[in-house]
N, C-alpha and C positions, 0 to 999 in steps of 0.2 A: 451193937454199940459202935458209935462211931470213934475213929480211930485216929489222933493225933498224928500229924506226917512226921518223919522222921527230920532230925536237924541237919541230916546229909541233903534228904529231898528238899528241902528250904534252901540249904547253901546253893544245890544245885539250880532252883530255881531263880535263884539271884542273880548267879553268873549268867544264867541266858538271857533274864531280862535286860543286862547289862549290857549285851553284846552291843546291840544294835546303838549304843550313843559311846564306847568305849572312841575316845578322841584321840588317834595318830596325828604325834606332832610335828610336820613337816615344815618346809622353808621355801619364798621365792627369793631370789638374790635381786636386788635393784644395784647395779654398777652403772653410773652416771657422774656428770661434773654437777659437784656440789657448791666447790670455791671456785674462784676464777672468774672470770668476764662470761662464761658459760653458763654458771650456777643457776642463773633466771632458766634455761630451760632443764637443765638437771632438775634441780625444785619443781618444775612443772612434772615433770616425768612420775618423781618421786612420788608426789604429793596423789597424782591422778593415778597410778600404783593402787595406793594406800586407802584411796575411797573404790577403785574397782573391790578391791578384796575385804573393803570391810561392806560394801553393797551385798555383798555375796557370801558372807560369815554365818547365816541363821543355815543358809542352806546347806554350807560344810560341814558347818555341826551336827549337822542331821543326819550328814552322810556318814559324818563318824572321822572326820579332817577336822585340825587343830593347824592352820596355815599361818604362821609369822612371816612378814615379811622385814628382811634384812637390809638396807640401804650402804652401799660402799659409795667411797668419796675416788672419781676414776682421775681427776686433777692433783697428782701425786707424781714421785718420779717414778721413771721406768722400772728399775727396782722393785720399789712402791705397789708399787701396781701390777709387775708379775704375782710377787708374792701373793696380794690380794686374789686373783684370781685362781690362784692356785688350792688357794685357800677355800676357795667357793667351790671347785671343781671336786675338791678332796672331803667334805661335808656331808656323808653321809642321808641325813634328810634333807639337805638343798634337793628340790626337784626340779626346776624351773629357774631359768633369769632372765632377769629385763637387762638388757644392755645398750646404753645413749651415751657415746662417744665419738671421735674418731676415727679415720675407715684404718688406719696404722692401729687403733687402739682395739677395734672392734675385732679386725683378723688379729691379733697376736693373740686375743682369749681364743676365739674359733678352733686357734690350734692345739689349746690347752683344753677345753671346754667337749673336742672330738673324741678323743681317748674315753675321755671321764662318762660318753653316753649321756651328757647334760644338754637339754633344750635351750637354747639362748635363742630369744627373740628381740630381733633388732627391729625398732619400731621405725628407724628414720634412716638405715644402709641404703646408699643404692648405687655404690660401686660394686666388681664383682666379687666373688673371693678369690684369691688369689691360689687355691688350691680345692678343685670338688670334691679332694676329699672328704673335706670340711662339712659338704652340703647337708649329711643326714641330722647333725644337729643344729645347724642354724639355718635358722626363719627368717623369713623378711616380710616387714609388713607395706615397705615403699620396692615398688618394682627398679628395675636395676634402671639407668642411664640409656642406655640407648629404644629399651621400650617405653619408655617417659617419650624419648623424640620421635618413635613411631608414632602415638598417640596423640601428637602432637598436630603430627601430618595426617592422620585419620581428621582432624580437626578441619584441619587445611582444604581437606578435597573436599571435605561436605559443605564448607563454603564456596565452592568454586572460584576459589583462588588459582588462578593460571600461573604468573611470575611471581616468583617469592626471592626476596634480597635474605639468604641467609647470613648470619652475623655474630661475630662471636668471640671472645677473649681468649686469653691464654690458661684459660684454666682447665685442666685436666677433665672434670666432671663438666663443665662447659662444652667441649670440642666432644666428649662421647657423644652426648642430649643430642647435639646438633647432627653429628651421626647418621643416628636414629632418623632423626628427621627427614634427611636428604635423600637416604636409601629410598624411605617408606614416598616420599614426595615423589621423586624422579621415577620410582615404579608404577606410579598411579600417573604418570603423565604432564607432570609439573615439571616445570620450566624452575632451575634453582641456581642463582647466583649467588657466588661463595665469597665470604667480605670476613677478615681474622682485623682484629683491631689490637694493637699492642704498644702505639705513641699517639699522641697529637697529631702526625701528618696522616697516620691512618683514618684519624678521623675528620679530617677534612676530607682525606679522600674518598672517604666513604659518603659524605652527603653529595658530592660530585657524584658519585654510582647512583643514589639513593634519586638525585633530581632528574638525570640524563633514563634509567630503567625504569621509573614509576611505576613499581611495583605493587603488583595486589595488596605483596602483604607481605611487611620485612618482620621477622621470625629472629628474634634475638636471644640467645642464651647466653647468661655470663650476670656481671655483676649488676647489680640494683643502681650504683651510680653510674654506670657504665649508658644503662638504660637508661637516667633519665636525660642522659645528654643527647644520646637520641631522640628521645621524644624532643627537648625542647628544637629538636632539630630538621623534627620532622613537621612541626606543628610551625616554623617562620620561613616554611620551604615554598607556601603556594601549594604544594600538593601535598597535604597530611596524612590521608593514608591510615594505615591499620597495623598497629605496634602489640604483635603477640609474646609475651616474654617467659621465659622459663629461667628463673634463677639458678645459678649455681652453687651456691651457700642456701641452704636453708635457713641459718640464723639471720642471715644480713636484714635489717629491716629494711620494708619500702620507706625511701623517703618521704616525710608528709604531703609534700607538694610533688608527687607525680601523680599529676592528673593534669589534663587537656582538655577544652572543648572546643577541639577544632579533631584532634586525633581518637581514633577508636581503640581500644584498649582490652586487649583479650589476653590471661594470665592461666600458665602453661598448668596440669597436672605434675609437672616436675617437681614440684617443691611441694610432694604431699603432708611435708613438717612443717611448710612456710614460718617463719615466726610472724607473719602477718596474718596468717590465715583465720576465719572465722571460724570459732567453736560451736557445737551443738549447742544452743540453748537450753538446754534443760541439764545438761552437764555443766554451762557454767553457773546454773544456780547452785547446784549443788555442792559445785568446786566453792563456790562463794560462801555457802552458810559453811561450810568446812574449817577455811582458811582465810577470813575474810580479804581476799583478794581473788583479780579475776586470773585464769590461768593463761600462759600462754598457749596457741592452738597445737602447740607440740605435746602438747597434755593429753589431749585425747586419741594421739596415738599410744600413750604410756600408759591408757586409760586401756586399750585395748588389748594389748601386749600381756598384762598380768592378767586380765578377762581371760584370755586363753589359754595362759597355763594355768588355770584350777579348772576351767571348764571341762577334761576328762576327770577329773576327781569328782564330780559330779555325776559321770557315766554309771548303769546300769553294770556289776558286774569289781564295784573297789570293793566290796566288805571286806575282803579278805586278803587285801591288797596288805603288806607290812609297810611301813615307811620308806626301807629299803628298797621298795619295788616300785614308787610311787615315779619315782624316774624314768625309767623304760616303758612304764605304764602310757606315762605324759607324753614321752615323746614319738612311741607308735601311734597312740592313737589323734597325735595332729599329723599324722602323715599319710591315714589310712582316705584321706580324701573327701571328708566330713566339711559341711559348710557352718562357719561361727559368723553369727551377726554380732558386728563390731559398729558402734559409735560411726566409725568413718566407710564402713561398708560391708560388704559378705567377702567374706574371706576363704577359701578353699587354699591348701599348701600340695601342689603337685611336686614342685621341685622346691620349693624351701623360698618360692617369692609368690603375692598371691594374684589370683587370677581376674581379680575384681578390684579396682581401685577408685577411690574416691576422686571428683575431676573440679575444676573452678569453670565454670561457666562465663562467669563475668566477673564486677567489681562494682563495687559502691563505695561512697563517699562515708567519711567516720570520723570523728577527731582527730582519732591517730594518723590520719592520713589514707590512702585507698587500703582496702580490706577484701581478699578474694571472697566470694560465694561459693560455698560447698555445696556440692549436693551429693551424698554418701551414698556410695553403691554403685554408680555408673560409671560406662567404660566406654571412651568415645571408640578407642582402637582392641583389638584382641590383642594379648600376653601372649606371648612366646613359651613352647612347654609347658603348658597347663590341658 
């Protein structure tokens, strides 16, 4: 006779069927400027966040992840905004954060966010930290400042550019880039003329340098309107020349009308958050039917940044992961040397910046005014400690 299973054997069956969709609820932390004159690219960040991790919610659920993401407002006082992070560091299931702010704003969580064993990936850093100890938990998806102006000058020599009028403002992240440049130039055999512009007479006297050295190729790092007085100034000289620029702001937009035809116009990999930069196509459809609007191309680094903190939740090897673990889990395994295909390129984390960066080749013409061309994944120069 056949034999009825027992109501134990049944419960027990349940729970194991159970196991494999039982949903750990965990958290990524979005910390960005929401208010403020900034908001436009916080809201970018946010927004492209929030479609990376809902693109990728059938597969978490599968895996047995229940990921919320959290949004903090980082345009608050100091106060304000300790508190906040501390708040996020102290959270239990936070495993992950995206963080798009200030380089003051970005190292004062670093230092909080180290203790805590919390992964914070900064999608648009590229000053240094101000402490390596900091390094194990924070990421960088734009490489620092002065390997921006290496790669610059890897640019430089594959053009055979001889004399280069370098040129530059007073801005901190300005004078690194340039740096970079100069080293990486003058080691390869370039001829490099050094031009700091800080008044009006600097810049007369610089198109005096600029007509008398007729340089291959004047290498500008600094502000957006700084640049286009150069160009216009290089373009009513008689010898126009080739105006390569690397901004120092990444928000600053280009203005509409920089653009020449008489000047050649090449736009640095320095500003891999450009707010001018063009986005994936296929992400700003998406971004579009999302939020009808198009996003800024700072978006698809924030589009990236949340990709790779769930991306080991996904690994072979969570079932049995608790929420509590899902932290240390995260952040060994972006460190273990794994490459993530990201939107803006392959990414590999040897020391916590990555070793692949997306580059601007050229520029084209657009409503808004010139628009860099991305081409994701390529590296004109090699990364430093990678």
């Amino acid at each position: 006779m056949k034999r009825a299973p027992s109501a134990l054997l049944i419960l027990s069956a349940g729970i194991l069927a159970a196991c494999g969709r039982v949903e750990r609820k965990v958290r990524i932390a979005v910390l960005t400027d929401l208010t403020g004159p900034r908001a436009v690219y916080g809201e970018g960040i946010r927004h492209a966040a929030t479609l990376a991790l809902e693109e990728r919610r059938g597969a978490l659920l599968a895996a047995g992840w229940d990921v919320e993401l959290r949004a903090f407002d980082a345009s608050v006082s100091a106060p304000e905004l300790d508190t906040t992070i501390r708040g996020i560091a102290s959270d239990p299931d936070t495993f992950c954060a995206v963080v798009h702010t200030d380089s003051d704003g970005n190292f004062a969580l670093a230092k909080i966010f180290h203790p805590a064993g919390l992964a914070n990936i900064l999608p648009a850093e590229t000053a240094s930290l101000p402490d390596p100890a900091y390094q194990p938990e924070t990421i960088f998806l734009s490489p620092d400042d002065r390997s921006h102006g290496a790669s610059d000058a890897e640019g430089a020599l594959s053009r055979a550019a001889v004399r280069i009028l370098l040129t530059t403002d007073a801005d901190a992240h300005a004078l690194s880039i340039a740096g970079g440049f100069r080293d990486r130039a003058q080691s390869g055999g370039l001829t490099v003329y050094n031009f700091q512009i800080i008044s009006e007479q600097d810049l007369a006297d610089w198109t005096s340098s600029y007509q008398s050295i007729r340089p291959d190729l004047v290498y500008f790092s600094g502000s957006s309107q700084l640049a286009l007085s150069l160009l216009d100034r290089m373009a009513v000289s008689g010898f126009p020349g080739s105006l390569f620029f690397a901004q120092d702001n990444p928000e600053d937009p280009l203005p509409s009308n920089f653009t020449s035809d008489s000047v050649t116009l090449m736009f640095s990999p320095a500003t891999a958050d450009s707010g001018g930069a063009a986005v994936v196509p296929a992400t700003m459809n998406n971004y579009r039917a999302a939020y009808g609007a198009d996003p800024p191309a700072i978006a698809q680094l924030g589009y990236d940044a949340a990709s790779f903190c769930v991306s080991p939740l996904l690994k072979k090897g969570t079932g049995n992961l608790s929420p509590a673990a899902a932290r240390s889990w995260v952040l060994d395994q972006l460190r273990v040397g794994d490459v993530y295909q990201g939107l803006t390129g392959s990414y590999t984390f040897g020391n916590g910046r990555p070793c692949r960066i997306p580059i601007y080749l050229g520029a084209q013409n657009s409503p808004s005014g010139w628009t860099p061309i991305i081409t994701p994944g390529l590296a004109l120069g090699t990364i430093p400690d990678c």
